[in-house]
C-alpha positions as semicolon CSV with decimal commas, in nm:
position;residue;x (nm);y (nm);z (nm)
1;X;11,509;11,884;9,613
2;X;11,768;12,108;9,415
3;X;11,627;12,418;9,557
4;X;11,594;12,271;9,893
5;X;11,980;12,178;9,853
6;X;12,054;12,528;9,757
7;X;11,902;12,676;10,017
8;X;12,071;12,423;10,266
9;X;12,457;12,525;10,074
10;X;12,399;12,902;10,106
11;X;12,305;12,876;10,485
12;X;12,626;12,648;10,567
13;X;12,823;12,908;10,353
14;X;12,656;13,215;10,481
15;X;12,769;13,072;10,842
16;X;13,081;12,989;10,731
17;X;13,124;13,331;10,570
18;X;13,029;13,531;10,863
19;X;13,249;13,312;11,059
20;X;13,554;13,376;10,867
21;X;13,496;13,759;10,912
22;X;13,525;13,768;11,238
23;X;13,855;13,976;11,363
24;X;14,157;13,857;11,437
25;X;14,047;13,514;11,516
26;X;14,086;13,381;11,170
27;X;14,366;13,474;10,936
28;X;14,252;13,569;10,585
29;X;14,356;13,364;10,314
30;X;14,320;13,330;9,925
31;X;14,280;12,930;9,968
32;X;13,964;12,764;9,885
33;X;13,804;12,432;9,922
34;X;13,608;12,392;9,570
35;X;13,335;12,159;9,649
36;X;13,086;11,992;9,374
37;X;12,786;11,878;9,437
38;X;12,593;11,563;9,275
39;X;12,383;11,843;9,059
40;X;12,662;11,944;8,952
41;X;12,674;12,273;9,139
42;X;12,987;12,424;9,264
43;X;13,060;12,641;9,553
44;X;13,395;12,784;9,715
45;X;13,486;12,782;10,066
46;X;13,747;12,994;10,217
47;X;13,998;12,844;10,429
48;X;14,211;12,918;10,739
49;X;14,493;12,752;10,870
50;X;14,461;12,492;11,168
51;X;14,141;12,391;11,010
52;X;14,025;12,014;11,044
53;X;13,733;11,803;10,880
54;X;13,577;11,556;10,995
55;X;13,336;11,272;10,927
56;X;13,083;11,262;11,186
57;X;12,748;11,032;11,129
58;X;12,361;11,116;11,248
59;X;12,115;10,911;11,427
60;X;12,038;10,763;11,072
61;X;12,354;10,637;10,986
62;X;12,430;10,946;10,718
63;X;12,780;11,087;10,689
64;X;12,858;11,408;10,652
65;X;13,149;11,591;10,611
66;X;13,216;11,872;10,890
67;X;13,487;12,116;10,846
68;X;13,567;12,311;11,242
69;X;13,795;12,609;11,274
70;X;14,060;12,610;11,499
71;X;13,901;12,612;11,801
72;X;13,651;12,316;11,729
73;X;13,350;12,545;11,598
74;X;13,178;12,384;11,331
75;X;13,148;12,629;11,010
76;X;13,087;12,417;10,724
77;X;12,909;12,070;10,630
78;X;12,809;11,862;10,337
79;X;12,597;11,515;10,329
80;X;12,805;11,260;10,196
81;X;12,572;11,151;9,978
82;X;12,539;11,474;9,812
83;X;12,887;11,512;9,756
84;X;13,066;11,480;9,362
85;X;13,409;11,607;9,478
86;X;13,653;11,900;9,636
87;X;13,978;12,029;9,506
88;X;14,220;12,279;9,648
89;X;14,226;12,607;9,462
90;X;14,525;12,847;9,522
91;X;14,705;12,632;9,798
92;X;15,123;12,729;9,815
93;X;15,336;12,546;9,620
94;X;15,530;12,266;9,799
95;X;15,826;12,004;9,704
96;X;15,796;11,801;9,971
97;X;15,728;11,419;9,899
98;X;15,329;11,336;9,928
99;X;15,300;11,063;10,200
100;X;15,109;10,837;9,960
101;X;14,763;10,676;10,185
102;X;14,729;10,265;10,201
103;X;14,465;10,150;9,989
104;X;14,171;10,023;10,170
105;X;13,962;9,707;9,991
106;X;13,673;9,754;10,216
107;X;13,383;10,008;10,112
108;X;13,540;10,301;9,984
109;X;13,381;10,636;10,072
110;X;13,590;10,860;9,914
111;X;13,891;10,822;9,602
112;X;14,198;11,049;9,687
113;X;14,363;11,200;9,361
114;X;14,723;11,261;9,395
115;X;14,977;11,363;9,136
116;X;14,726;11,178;8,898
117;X;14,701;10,866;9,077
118;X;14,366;10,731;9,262
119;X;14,391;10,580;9,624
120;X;14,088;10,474;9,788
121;X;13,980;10,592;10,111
122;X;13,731;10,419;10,331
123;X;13,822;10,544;10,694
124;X;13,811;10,941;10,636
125;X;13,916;11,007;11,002
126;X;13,984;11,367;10,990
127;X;14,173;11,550;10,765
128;X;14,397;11,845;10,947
129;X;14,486;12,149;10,734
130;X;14,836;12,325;10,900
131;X;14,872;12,674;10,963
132;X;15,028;12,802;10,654
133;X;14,761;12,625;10,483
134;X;15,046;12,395;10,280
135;X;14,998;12,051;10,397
136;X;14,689;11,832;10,442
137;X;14,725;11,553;10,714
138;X;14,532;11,292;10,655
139;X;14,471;11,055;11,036
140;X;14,285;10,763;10,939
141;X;14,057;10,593;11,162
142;X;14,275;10,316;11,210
143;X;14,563;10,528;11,401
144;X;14,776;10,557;11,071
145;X;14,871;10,943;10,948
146;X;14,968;11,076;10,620
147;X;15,110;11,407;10,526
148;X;15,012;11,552;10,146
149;X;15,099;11,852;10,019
150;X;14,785;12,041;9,960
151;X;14,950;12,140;9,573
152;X;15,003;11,764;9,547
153;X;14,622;11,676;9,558
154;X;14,435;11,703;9,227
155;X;14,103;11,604;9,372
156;X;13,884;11,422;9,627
157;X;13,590;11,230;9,455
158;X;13,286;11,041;9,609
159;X;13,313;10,750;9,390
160;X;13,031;10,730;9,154
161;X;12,957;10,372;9,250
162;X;12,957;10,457;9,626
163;X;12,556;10,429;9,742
164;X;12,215;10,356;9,681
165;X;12,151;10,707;9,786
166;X;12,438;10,885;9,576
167;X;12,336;10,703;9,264
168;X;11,954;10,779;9,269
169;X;12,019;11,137;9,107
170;X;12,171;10,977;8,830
171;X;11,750;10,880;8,754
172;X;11,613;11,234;8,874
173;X;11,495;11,311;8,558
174;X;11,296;10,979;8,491
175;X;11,183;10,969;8,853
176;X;11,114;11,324;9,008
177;X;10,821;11,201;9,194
178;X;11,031;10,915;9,339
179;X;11,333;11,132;9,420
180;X;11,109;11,437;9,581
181;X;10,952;11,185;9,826
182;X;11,307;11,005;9,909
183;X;11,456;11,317;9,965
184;X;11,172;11,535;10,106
185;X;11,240;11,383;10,513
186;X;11,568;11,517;10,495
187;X;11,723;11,722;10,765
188;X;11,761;11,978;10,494
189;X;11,466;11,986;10,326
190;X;11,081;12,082;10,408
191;X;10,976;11,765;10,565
192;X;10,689;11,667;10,402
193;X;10,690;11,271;10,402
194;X;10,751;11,296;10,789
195;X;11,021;11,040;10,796
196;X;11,373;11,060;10,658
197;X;11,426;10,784;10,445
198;X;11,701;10,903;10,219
199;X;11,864;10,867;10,585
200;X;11,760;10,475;10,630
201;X;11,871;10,392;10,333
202;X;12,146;10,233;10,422
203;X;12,539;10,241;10,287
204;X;12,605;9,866;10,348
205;X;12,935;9,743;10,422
206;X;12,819;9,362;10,498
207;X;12,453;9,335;10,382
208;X;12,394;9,439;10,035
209;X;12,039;9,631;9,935
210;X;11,810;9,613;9,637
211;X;11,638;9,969;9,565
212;X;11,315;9,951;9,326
213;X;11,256;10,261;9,174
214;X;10,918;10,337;8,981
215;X;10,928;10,628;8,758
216;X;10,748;10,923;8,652
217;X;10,559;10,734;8,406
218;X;10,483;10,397;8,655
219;X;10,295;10,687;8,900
220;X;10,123;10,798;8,624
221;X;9,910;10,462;8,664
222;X;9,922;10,394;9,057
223;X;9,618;10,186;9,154
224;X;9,499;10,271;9,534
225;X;9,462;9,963;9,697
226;X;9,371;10,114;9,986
227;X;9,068;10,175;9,840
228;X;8,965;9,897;9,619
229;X;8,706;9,772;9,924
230;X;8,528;10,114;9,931
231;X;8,299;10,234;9,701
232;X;8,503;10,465;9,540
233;X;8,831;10,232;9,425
234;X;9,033;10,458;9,238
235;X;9,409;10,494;9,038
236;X;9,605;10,778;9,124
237;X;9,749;10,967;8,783
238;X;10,053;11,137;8,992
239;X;10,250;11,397;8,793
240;X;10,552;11,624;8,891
241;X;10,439;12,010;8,930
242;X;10,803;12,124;8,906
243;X;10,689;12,383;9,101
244;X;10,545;12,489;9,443
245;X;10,622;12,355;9,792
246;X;10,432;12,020;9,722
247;X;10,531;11,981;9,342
248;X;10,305;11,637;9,292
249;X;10,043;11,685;9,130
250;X;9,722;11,448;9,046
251;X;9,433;11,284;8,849
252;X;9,183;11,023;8,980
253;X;9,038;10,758;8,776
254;X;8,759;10,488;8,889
255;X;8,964;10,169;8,871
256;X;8,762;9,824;8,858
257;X;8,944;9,563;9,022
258;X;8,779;9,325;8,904
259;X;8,848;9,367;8,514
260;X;9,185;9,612;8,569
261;X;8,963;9,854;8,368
262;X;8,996;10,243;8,422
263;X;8,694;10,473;8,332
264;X;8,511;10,769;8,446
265;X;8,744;11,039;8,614
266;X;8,657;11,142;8,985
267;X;8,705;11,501;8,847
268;X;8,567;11,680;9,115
269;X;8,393;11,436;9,291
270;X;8,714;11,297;9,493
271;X;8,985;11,492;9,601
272;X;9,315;11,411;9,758
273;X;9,541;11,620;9,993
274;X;9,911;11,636;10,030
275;X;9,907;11,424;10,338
276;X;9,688;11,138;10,172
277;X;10,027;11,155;9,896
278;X;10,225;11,137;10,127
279;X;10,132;10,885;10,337
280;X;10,088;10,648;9,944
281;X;10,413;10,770;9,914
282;X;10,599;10,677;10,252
283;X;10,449;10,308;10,225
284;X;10,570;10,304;9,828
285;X;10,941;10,427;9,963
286;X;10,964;10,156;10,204
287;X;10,796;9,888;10,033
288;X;11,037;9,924;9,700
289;X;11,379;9,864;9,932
290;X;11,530;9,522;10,014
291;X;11,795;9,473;10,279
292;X;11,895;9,121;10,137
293;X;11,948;8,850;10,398
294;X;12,326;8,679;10,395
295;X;12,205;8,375;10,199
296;X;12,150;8,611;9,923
297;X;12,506;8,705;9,922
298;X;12,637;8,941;9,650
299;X;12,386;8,865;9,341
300;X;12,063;9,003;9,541
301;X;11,770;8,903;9,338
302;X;11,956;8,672;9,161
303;X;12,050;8,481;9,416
304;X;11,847;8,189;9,383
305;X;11,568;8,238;9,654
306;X;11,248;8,330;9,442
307;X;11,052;8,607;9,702
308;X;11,204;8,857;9,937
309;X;11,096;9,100;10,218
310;X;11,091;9,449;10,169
311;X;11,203;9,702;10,439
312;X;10,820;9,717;10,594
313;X;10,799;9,376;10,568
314;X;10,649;9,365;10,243
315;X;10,683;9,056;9,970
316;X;10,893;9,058;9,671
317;X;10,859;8,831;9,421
318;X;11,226;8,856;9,141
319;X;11,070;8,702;8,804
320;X;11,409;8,554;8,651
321;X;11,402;8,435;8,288
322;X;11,722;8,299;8,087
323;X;11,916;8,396;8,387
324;X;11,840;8,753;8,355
325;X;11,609;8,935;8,608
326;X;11,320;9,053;8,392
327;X;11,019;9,187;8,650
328;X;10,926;9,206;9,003
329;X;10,592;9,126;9,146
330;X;10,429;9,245;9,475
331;X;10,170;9,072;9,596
332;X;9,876;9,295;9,437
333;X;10,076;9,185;9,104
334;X;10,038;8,808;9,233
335;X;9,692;8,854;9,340
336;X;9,590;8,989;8,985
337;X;9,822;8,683;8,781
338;X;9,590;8,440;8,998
339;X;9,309;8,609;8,885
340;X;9,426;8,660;8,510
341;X;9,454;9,043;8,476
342;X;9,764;9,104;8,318
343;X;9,729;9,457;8,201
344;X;9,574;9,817;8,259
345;X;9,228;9,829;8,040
346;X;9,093;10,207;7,917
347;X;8,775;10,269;7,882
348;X;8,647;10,352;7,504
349;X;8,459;10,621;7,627
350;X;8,708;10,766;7,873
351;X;8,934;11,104;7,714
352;X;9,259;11,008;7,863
353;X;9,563;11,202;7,834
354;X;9,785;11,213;7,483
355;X;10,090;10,936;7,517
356;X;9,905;10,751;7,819
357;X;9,988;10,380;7,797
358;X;9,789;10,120;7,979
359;X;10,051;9,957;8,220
360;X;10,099;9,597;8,380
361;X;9,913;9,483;8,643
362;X;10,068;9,192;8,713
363;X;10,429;9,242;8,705
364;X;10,684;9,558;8,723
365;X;10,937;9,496;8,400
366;X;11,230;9,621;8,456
367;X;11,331;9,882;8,246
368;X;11,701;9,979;8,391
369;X;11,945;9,853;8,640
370;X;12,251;9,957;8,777
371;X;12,515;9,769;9,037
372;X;12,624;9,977;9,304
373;X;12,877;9,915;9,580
374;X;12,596;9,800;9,830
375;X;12,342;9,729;9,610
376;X;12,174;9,734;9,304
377;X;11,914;9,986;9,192
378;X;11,654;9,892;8,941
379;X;11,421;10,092;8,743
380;X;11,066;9,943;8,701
381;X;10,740;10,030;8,498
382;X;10,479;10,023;8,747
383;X;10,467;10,045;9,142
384;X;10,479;9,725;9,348
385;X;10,179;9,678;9,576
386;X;10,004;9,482;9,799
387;X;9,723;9,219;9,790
388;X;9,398;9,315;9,984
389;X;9,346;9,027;10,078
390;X;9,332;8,989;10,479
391;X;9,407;8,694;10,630
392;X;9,084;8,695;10,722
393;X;8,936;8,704;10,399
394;X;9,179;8,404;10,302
395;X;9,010;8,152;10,594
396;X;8,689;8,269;10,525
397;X;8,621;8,295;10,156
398;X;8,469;7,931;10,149
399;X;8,192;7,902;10,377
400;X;8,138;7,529;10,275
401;X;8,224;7,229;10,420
402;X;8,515;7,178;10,151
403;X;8,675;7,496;10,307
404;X;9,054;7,350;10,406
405;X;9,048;7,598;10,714
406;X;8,710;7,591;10,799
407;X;8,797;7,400;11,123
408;X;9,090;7,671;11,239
409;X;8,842;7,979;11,179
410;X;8,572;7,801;11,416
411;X;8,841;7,823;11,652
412;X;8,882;8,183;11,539
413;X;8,553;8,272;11,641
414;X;8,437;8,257;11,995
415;X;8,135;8,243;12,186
416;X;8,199;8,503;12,460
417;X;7,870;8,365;12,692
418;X;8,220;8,254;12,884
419;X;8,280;8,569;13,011
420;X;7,952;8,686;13,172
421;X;8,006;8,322;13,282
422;X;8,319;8,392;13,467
423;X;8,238;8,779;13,523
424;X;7,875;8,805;13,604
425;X;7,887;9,129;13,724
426;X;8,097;9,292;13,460
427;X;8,026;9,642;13,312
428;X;7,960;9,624;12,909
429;X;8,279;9,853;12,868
430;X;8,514;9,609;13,057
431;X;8,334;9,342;12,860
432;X;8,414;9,487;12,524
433;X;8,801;9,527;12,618
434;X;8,790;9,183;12,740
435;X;8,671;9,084;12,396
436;X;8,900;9,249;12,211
437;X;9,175;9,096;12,376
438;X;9,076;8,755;12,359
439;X;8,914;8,798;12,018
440;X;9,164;8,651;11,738
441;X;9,031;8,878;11,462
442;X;8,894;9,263;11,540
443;X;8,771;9,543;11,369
444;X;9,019;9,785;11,338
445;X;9,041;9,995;10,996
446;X;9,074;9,721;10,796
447;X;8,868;9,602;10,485
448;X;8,711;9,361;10,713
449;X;8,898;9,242;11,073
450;X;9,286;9,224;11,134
451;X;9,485;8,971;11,372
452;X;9,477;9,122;11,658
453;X;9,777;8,991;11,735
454;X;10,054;9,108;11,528
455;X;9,985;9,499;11,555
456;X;10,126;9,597;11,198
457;X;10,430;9,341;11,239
458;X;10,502;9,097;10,945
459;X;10,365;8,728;11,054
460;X;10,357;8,406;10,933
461;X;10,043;8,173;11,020
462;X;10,048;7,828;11,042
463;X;9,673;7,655;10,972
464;X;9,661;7,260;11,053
465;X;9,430;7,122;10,807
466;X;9,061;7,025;10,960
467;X;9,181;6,686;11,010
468;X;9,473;6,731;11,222
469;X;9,237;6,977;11,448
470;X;8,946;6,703;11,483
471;X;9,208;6,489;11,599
472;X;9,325;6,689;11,861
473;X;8,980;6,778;11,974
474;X;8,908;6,387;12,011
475;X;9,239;6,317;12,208
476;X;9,115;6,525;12,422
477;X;9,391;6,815;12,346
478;X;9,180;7,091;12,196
479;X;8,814;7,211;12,308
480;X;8,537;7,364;12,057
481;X;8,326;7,686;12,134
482;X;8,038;7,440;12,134
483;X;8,184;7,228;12,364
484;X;8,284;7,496;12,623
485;X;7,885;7,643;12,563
486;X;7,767;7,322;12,675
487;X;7,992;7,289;12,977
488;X;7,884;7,631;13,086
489;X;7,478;7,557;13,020
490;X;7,554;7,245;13,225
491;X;7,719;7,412;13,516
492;X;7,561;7,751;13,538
493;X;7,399;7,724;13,892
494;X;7,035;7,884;13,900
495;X;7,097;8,107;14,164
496;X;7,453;8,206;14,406
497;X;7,751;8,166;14,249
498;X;7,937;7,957;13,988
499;X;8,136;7,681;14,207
500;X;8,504;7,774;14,191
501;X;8,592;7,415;14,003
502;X;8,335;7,463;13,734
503;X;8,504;7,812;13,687
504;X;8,900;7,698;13,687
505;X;8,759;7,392;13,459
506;X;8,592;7,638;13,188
507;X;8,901;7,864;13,216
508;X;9,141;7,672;13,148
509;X;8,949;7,527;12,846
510;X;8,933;7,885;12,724
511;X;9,253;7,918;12,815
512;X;9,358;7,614;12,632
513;X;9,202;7,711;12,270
514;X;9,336;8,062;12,268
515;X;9,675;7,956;12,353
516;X;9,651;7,727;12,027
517;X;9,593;7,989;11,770
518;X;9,850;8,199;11,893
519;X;10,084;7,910;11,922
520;X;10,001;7,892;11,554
521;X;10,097;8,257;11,475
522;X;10,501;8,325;11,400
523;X;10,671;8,693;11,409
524;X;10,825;8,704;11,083
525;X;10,722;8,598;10,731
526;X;10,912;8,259;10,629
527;X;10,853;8,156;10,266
528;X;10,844;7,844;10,088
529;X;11,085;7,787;9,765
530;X;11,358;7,939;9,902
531;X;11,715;7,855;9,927
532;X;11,837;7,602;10,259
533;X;11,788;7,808;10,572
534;X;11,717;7,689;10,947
535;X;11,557;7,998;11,123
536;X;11,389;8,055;11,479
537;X;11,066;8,258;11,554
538;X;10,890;8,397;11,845
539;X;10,535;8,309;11,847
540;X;10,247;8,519;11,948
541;X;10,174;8,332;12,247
542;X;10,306;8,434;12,622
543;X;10,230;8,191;12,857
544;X;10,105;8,422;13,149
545;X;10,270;8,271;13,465
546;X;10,638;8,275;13,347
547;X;10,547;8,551;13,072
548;X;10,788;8,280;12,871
549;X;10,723;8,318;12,470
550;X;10,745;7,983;12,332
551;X;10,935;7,966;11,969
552;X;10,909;7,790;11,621
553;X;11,213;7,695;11,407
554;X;11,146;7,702;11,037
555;X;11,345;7,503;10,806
556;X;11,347;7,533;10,455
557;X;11,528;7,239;10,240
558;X;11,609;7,438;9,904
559;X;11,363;7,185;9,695
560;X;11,077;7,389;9,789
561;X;10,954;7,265;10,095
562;X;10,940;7,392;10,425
563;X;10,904;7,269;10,766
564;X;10,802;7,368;11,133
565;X;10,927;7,226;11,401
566;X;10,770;7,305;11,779
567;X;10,921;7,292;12,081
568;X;10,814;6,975;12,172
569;X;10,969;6,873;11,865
570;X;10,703;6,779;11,629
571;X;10,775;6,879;11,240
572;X;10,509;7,002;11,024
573;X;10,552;6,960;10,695
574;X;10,392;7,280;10,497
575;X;10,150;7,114;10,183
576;X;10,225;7,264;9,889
577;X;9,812;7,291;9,808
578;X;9,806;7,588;10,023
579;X;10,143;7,758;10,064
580;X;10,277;8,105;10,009
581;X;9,887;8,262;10,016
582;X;9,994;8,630;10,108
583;X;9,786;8,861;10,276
584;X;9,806;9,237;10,434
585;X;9,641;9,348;10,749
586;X;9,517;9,724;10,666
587;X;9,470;9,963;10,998
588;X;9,300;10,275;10,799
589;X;9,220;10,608;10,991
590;X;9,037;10,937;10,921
591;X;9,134;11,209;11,133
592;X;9,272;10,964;11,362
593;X;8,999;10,748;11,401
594;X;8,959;10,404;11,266
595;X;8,822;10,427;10,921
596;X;8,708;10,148;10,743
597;X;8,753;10,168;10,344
598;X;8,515;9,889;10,296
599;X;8,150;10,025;10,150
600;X;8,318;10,409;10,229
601;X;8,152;10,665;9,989
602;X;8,467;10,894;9,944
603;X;8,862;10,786;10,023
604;X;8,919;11,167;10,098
605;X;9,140;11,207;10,376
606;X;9,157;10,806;10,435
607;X;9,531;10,756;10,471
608;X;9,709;10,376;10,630
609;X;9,795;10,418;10,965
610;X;9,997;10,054;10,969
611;X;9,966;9,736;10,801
612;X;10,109;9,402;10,878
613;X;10,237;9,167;10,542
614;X;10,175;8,815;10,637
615;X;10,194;8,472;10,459
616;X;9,968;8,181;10,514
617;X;10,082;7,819;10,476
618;X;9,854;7,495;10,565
619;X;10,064;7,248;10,733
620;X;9,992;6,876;10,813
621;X;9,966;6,869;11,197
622;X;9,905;7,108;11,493
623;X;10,217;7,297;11,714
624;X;10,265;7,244;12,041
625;X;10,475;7,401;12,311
626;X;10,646;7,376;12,662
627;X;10,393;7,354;12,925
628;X;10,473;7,612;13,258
């Protein structure tokens, strides 16, 4: 990132440069705007009188600092966030009184220095440099103007406290691999992990942010859960190069998922490319940030509430013990405590590097912290992950009687005789897309099927226990597969066609069970154990002739349980049996076709397309909704 920085400094100052050269236009001057960067570099600008700077902000919410000559033209700029501080070198002596600037208590962006006195800034405005380069006038956002004495001004600092974003490159040396992929989408910078996060990272003025950082020695022992379903599940051994255009580089070891036990290398038998670590890497980035919720207020993940979302939707679980936050779990980490694999296990007969350290598998420690003004940023020992467990694979991994959602995946499943039923004459590739809309659960790059529903968005689903369905089915409510088979055997004509009542009756019992599982399926993870909240969620259900979405309030009491209320207004209580079960959705490609890790004999060039984080909870009665 430093050379990418460098190059970015001496191209502003090169334009700037060539600018100021320019005839007449620009009188020369001996005045210079020193300006430190967070590397600690330095560089010198030249000014010119009738210069102004501003503080303009992208499409990402970054700040920059702009300076324009007299006519408007920009010549100069500088990231906020990768500013340390500027000072006035060989500005005219003055007498004249500074104008002294109001303290601001909001977010400060900037702490003025004058005659050895700090004021914070937090509305920059633009600062207006007069003609005889003496006097700085300071116009704040907020219509007030302040005159200082350019001799007057010792320094302008970005305070060290001021950003998620500033503050990571106080850990650059601990996390290079980290800070190359949240810096490498910059504007500035070769843009390798095609998205620029160190841009969404936001400088929060009323939400504060949690940023989990994994160092060099946490992606030493990455396990690829992407792959743990193919035949090749594997931990990635990243390192940092130093050197090159793509500085990571890596090791592969066969990871067994079901011991936590790393063996044989892959050597040359699996190889990854730069876009396979980058796409890890863009998931890790987003995954690791939380944009706290207001009933977190300012202690973050010490707030109370026990799990939290990550940017992408992701879970979070803060381990607190004595009051102090200790670890953080994803919900690979939970999915390996429930199945008693603590740590990383080397195999006797495996050379592994000198100094390498089997990690945790079932919690990130934290290992440093820092309080920021937005945020907090906290160090951790391994990278958070995420179960592979689909939702899927949650309702189906009993196939007994005893299974608690045996009666909700029957739904799940249909018989599609229905549609030549209702379509006689329909060709096989009109059938398939009809299936795959109607179909609950499809095939679509994931270790087994996805809900087709969510497409990559977080989701919460709601499972009435078998009882509560059989219930419904004998009121009369709710119709089975077999029931709607036997209709259709008992109505199918032997010759002409189907009578127009037999085929609104069968549709609208088709109808009626696909409306229920959607009804069933929330937009937005909600989480037991969690502090008091009352929050309202679009289902996946759009009721076709008013194209209407019909909603779910979720209310959680702060003693660990949770309710659902429908719009009809009937509360379901979620049983604490089978709460909390968290799951990921996995869309895999390979050049841009669906790829399916599951049984695959090589990962190469397998990267995750999108994923959706969900949460199951069992509750004790079925959701309704407005009829049209």
């Amino acid at each position: 990132m430093k050379y990418f920085m460098h190059v970015f400094f001496k191209r502003c100052l090169a334009a700037a440069a060539a600018f100021l050269m320019v005839g007449t236009a620009m009188a020369q001057s001996d005045v210079t705007m020193e300006v430190t960067d967070i590397y600690g570099d330095t560089f010198n600008v030249p000014l010119s009188g009738d210069m102004t700077i501003y503080a303009p902000q992208n499409n990402y919410n970054e700040t920059f600092l702009v300076m324009c000559d007299a006519a408007g033209t920009p010549v100069w700029s500088i990231p906020m966030s990768q500013l340390s501080s500027i000072r006035y070198l060989g500005a005219p002596v003055s007498t004249a009184t500074p104008e002294l600037p109001e303290e601001y208590e909001d977010y400060p962006y900037l702490t003025w220095q004058i005659q050895g006195k700090d004021y914070r800034v937090v509305r920059p405005g633009e600062w207006h440099l007069s003609a005889d380069l003496s006097t700085l006038t300071l116009r704040m956002a907020d219509g007030k103007s302040y005159r200082i004495p350019l001799s007057a001004m010792d320094a302008i600092r970005f305070n060290e406290q001021v950003g998620l974003a500033h503050y990571m490159q106080k850990w650059a040396e601990e996390a290079q691999i980290y800070n190359w992929a949240f810096w490498n989408g910059s504007i500035e910078a070769q843009d390798r992990m095609h998205m620029n996060f160190y841009a969404y990272v936001p400088e929060h003025r009323q939400l504060n942010c949690s940023l989990l950082v994994p160092d060099d020695e946490a992606l030493a022992q990455w396990v690829d859960v992407v792959s743990l379903a193919s035949l090749k599940p594997r931990m990635l051994n990243l390192t940092y190069k130093r050197t090159g255009s793509f500085p990571i580089g890596y090791t592969l070891y066969r990871y067994d998922p079901f011991t936590g036990t790393l063996n044989t290398s892959y050597a040359r038998m699996e190889q990854v490319s730069e876009d396979d670590i980058t796409n890890r890497l863009s998931t890790m980035l987003q995954s690791h940030l939380i944009i706290h919720r207001p009933e977190d207020g300012t202690l973050g993940l010490l707030s109370g509430n026990e799990y939290f979302q990550a940017m992408d939707g992701s879970i979070v679980r803060a381990v607190v013990e004595g009051g102090q936050l200790k670890a953080v779990q994803g919900t690979f980490q939970l999915w390996n405590q429930a199945r008693g694999i603590t740590k990383m296990q080397l195999d006797e007969s495996v050379e592994f590097p000198e100094g390498f350290k089997p990690l945790p598998l079932d919690r990130c420690n934290i290992k440093d912290q820092r309080a920021v003004d937005g945020g907090w940023i906290y160090r951790i020992d391994s990278p958070m992950e995420a179960t592979p467990m689909s939702a899927y694979a949650v309702l189906s991994a009993d196939e007994t009687e005893a299974n608690p959602f045996r009666r909700f995946l029957e739904l799940c499943t249909p018989d599609f005789n229905f549609i030549d039923f209702m379509f006689p004459n329909l060709r096989s590739s009109d059938r398939q897309i009809m299936q795959n809309h109607l179909r609950p659960f499809i095939q679509q790059g994931g270790n087994d099927f996805n809900l087709s529903y969510v497409s990559g968005m977080p989701f919460t689903l709601y499972v009435p226990t078998n009882e509560a369905i059989e219930q419904e089915i004998a009121a009369g409510r709710l119709f089975t597969w077999e029931d709607i088979e036997a209709d259709i055997s008992a109505c199918t004509p032997e010759g002409g066609e189907v009578a127009e009542n037999d085929r609104l009756r069968i549709s609208q019992k088709v109808e009626t069970v696909l409306n229920f599982i959607r009804a069933h399926v929330q937009f937005g993870v909600e989480i037991a154990d969690q502090l008091p909240f009352e929050r309202t969620h679009n289902t996946a259900l759009v009721l076709p002739k008013t194209l209407r979405t019909p909603t779910l309030t979720v209310k959680s009491s702060g003693k660990g349980q949770l309710s659902v209320t429908d719009e009809l207004g009937h509360t379901r209580n979620v049983l604490d049996a089978h709460k909390n079960i968290f799951v990921r959705d996995m869309h895999c490609v390979r050049n841009y076709k669906d790829a399916s890790p599951t049984g695959m004999t090589t990962m190469n060039g397998i990267t995750l397309n999108e994923y959706a984080t969900g949460v199951i909870h069992q509750i004790d009665g079925v959701l309704s909704y407005k009829a049209e």
